[in-house]
C-alpha positions, 0 to 999 in steps of 0.5 A: 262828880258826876258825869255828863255821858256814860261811862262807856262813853268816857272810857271810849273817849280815852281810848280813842286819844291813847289809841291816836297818840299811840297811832303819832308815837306821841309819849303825851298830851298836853290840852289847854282848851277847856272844850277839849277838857270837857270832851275827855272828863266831862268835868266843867270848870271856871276854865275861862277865868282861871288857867287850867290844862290836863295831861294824857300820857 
């Protein structure tokens, strides 16, 4: 798969949400909108028909 941005701009984006988490004293993430999804992986889906969801943690 190929993606949409760079991959420094993928590995920032990870970071950026760790980095938030960590800041929250979250232990993880759960994401169930596709946009959000999107953002983070560059990976697009049938999101809207199917049900989906992506964990950080």
């Amino acid at each position: 798969m190929s993606l949409h941005f760079s991959h420094r701009e993928f590995d920032a984006r990870q970071r950026n949400v760790v980095d938030a988490m960590r800041d929250c004293k979250f232990d993880g993430l759960l994401l169930f909108r596709q946009e959000s999804m999107y953002y983070l992986t560059g990976y697009d889906t049938m999101g809207y028909s199917q049900f989906q969801c992506l964990f950080m943690g």
